[in-house]
Jmol script that loads the backbone (N, CA, C; Angstrom):
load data "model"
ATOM      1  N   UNK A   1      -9.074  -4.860  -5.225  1.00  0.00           N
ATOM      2  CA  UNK A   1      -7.688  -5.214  -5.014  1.00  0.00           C
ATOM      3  C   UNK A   1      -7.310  -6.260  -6.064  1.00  0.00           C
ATOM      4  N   UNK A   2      -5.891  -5.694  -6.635  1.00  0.00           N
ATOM      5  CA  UNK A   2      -5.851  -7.267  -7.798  1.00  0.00           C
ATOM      6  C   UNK A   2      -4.322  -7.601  -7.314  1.00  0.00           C
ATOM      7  N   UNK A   3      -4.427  -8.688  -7.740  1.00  0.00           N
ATOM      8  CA  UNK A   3      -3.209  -9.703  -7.157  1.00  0.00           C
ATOM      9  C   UNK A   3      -2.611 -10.141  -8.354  1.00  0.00           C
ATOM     10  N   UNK A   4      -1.224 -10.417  -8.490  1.00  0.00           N
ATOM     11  CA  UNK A   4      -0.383 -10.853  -9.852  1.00  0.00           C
ATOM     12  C   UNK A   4       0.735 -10.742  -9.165  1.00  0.00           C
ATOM     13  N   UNK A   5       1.375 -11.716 -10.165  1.00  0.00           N
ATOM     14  CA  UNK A   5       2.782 -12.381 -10.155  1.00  0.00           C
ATOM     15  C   UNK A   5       4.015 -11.305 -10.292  1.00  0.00           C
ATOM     16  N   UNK A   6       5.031 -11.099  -9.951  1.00  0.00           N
ATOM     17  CA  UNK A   6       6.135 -10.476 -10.302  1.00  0.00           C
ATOM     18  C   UNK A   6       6.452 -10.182 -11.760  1.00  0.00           C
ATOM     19  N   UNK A   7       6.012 -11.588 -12.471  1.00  0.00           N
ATOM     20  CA  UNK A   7       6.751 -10.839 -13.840  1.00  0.00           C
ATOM     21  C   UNK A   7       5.474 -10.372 -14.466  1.00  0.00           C
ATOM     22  N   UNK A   8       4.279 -10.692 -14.218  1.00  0.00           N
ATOM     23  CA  UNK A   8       3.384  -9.794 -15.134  1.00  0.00           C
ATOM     24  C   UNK A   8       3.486  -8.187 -14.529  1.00  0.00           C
ATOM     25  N   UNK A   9       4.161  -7.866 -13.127  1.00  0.00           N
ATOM     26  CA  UNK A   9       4.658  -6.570 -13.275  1.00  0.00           C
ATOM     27  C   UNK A   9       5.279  -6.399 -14.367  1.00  0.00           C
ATOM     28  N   UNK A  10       6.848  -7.028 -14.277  1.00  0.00           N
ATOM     29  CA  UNK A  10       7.700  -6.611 -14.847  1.00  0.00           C
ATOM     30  C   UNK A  10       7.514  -6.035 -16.310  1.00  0.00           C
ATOM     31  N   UNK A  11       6.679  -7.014 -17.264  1.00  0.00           N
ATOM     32  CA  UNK A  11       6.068  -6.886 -18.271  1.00  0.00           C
ATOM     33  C   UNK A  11       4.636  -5.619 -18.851  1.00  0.00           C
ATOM     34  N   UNK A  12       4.162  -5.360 -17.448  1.00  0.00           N
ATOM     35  CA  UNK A  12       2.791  -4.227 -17.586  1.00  0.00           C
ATOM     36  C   UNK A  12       2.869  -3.563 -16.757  1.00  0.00           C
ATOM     37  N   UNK A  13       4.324  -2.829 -16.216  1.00  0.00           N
ATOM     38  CA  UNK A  13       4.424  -1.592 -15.264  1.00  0.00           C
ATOM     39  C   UNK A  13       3.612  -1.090 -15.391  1.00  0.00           C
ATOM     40  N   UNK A  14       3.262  -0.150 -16.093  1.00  0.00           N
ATOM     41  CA  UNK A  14       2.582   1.143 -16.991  1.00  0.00           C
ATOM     42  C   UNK A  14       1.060   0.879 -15.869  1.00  0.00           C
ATOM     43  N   UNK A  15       0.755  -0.446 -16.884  1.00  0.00           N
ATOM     44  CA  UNK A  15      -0.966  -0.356 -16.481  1.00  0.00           C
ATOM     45  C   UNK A  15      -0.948  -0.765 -14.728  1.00  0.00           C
ATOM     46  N   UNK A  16      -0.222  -1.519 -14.273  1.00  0.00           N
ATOM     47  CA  UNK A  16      -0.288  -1.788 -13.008  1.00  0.00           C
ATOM     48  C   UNK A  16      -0.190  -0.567 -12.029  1.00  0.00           C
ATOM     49  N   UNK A  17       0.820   0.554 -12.239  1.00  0.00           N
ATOM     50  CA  UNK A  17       1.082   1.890 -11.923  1.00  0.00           C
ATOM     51  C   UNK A  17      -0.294   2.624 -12.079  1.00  0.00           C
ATOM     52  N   UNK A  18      -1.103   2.330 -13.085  1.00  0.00           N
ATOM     53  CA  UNK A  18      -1.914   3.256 -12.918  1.00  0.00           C
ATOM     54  C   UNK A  18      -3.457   2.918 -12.306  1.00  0.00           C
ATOM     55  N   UNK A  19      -3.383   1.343 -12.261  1.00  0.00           N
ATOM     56  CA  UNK A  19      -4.352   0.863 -12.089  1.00  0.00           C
ATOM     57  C   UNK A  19      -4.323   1.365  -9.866  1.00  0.00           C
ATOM     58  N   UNK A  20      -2.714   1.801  -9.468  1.00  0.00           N
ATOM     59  CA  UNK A  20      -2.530   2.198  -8.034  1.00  0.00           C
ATOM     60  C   UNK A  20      -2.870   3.607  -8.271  1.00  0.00           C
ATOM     61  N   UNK A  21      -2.693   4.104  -9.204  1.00  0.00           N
ATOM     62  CA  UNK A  21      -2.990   5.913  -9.224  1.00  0.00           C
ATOM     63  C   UNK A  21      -4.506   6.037  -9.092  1.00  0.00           C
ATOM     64  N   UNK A  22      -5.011   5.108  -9.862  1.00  0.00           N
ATOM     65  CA  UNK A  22      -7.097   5.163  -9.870  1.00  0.00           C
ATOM     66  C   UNK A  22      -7.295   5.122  -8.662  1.00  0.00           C
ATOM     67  N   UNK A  23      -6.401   4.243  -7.463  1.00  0.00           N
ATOM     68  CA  UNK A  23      -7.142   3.761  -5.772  1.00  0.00           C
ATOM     69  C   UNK A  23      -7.292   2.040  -5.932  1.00  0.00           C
ATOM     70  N   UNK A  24      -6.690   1.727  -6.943  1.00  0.00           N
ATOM     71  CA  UNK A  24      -6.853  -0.007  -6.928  1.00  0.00           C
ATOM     72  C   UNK A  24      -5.397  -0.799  -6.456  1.00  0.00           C
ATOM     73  N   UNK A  25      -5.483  -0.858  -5.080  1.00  0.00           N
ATOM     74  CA  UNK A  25      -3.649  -1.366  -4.971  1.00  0.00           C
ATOM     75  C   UNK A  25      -4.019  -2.864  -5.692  1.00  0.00           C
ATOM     76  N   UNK A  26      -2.570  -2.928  -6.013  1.00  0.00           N
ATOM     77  CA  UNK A  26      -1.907  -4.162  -6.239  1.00  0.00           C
ATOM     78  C   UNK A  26      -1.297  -5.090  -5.319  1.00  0.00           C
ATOM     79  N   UNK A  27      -1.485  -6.278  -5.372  1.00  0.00           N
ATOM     80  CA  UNK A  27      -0.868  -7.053  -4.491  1.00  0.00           C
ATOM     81  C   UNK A  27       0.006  -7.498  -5.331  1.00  0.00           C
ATOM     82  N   UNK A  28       1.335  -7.633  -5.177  1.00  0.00           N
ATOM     83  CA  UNK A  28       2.566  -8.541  -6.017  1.00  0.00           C
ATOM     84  C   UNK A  28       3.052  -9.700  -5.090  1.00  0.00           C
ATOM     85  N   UNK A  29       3.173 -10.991  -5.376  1.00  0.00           N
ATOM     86  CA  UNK A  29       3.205 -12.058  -5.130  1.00  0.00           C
ATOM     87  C   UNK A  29       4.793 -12.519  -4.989  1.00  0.00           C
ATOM     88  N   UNK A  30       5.563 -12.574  -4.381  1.00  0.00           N
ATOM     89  CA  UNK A  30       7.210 -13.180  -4.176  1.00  0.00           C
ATOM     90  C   UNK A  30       6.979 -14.387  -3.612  1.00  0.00           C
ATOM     91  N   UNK A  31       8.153 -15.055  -4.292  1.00  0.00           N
ATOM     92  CA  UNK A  31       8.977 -16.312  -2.618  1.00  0.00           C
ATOM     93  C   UNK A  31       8.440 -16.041  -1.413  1.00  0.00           C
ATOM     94  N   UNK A  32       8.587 -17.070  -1.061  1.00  0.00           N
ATOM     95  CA  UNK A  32       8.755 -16.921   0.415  1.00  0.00           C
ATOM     96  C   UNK A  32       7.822 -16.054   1.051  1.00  0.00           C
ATOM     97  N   UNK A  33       6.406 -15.944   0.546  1.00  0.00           N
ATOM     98  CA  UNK A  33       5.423 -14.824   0.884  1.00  0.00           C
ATOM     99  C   UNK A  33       6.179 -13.891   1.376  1.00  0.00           C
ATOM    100  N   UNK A  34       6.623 -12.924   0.545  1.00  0.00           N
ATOM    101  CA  UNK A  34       7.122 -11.697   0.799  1.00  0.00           C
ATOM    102  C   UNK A  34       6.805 -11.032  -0.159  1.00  0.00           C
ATOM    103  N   UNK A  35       5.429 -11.225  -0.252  1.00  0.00           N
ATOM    104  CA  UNK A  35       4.488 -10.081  -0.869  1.00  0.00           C
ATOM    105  C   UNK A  35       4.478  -8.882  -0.446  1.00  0.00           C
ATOM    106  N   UNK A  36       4.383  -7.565  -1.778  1.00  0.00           N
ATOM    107  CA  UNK A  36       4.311  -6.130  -1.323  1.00  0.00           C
ATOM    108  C   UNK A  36       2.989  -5.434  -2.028  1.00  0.00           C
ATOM    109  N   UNK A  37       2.828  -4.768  -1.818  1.00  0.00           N
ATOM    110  CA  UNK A  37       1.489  -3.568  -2.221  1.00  0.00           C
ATOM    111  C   UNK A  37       1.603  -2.498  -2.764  1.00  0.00           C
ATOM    112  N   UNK A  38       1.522  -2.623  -4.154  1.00  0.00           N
ATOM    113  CA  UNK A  38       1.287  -0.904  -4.257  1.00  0.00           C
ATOM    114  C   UNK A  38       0.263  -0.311  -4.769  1.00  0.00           C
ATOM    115  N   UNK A  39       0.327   1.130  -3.781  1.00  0.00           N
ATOM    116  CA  UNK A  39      -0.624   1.784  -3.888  1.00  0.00           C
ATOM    117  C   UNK A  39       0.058   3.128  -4.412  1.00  0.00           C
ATOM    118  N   UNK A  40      -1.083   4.025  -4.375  1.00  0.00           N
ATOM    119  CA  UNK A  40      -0.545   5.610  -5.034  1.00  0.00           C
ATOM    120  C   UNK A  40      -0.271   6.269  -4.035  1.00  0.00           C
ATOM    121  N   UNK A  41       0.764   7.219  -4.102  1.00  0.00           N
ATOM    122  CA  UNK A  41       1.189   8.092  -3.328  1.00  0.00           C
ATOM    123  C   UNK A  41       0.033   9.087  -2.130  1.00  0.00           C
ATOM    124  N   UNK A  42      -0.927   9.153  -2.521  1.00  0.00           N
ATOM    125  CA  UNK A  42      -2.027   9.979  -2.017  1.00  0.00           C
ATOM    126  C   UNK A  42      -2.535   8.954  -0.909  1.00  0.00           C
ATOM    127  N   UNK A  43      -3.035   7.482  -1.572  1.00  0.00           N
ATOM    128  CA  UNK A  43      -3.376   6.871  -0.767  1.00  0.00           C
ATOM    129  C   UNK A  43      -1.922   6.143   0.664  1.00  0.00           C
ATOM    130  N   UNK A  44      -1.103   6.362   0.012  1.00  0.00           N
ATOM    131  CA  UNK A  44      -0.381   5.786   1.003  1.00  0.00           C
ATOM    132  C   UNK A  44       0.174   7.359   2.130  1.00  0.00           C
ATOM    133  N   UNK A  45      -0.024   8.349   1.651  1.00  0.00           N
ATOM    134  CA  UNK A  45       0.534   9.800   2.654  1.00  0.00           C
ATOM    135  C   UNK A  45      -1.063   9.338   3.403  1.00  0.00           C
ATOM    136  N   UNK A  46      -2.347   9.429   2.700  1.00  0.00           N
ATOM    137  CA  UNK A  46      -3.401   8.922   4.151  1.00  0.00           C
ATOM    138  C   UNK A  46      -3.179   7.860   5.189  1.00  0.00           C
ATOM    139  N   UNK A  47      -2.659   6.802   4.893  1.00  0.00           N
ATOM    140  CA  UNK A  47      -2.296   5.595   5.776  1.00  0.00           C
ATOM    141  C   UNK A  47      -0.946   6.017   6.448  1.00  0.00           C
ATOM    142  N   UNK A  48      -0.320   6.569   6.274  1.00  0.00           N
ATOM    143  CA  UNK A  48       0.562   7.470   7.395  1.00  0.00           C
ATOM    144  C   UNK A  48       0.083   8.426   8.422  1.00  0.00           C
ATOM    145  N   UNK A  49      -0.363   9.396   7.518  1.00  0.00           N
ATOM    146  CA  UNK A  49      -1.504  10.503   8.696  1.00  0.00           C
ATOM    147  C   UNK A  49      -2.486   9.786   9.466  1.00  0.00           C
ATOM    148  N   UNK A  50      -3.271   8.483   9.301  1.00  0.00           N
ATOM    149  CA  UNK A  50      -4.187   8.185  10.249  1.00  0.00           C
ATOM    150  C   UNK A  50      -3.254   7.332  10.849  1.00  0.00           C
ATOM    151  N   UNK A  51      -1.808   6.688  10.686  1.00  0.00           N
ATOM    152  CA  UNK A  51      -0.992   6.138  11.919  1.00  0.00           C
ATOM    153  C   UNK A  51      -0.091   6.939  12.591  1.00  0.00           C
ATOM    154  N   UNK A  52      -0.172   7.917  11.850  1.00  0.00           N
ATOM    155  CA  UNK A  52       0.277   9.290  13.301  1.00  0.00           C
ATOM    156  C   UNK A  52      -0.497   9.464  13.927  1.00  0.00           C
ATOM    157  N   UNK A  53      -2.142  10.357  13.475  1.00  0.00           N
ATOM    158  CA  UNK A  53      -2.813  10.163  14.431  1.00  0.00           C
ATOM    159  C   UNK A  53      -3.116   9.313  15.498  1.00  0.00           C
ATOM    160  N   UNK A  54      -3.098   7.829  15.053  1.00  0.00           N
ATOM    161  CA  UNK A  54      -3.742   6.781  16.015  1.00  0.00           C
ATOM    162  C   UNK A  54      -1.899   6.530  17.124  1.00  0.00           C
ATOM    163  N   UNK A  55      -1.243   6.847  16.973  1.00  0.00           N
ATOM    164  CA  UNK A  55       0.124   6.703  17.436  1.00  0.00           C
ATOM    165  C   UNK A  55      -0.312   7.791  18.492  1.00  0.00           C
ATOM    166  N   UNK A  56      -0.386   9.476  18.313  1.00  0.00           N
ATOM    167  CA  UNK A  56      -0.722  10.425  18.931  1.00  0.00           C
ATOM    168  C   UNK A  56      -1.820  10.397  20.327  1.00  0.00           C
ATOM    169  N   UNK A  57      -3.001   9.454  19.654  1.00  0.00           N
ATOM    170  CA  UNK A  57      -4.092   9.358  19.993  1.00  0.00           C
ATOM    171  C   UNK A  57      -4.219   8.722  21.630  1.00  0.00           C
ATOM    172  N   UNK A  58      -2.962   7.172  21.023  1.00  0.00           N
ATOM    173  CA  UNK A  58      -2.928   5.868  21.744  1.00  0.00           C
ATOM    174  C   UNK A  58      -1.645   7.069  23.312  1.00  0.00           C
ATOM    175  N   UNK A  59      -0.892   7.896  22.657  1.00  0.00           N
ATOM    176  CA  UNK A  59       0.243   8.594  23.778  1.00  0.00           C
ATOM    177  C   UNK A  59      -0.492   9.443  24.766  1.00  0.00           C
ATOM    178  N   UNK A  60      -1.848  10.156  23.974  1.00  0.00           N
ATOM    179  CA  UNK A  60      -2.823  10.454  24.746  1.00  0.00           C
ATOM    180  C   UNK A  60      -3.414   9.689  25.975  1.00  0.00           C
ATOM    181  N   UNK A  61      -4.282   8.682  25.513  1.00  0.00           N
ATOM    182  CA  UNK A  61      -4.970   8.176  25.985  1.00  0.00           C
ATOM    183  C   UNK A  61      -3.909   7.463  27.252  1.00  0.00           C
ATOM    184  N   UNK A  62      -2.707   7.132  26.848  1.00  0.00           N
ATOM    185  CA  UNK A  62      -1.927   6.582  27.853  1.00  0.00           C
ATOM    186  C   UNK A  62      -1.516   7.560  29.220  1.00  0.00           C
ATOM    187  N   UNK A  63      -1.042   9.060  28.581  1.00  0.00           N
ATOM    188  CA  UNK A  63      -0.958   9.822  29.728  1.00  0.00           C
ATOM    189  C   UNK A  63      -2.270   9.735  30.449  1.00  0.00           C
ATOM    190  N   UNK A  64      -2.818   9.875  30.384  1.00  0.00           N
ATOM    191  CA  UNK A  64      -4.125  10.221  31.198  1.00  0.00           C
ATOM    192  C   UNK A  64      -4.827   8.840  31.946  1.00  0.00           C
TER     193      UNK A  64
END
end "model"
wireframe off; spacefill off
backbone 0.3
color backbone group
């Protein structure tokens, strides 16, 4: 996981973009800790599907 400032985004989109396409998110650093993450599209459609599942899982386990 690598961590950096807003403007060394701004300045090295490119490599930061791809360094999320390899599987290495980025942490970007704001004000007011309102830090965001990016990751690549692949990895972030998995972290959806396993919180549907676990959403699905938890509606299960509740009926019963």
């Amino acid at each position: 996981m690598i961590a950096t400032k807003q403007m060394d985004i701004r300045a090295n989109i490119k490599k930061y973009f791809d360094m999320a396409f390899e599987g290495e998110p980025v942490i970007v650093s704001r004000k007011e800790n309102k830090n965001v993450v990016i990751i690549s599209e692949a990895e972030y459609n998995e972290l959806a599907k396993a919180k549907r599942n676990a959403e699905y899982l938890a509606k299960l386990d509740k009926s019963f």
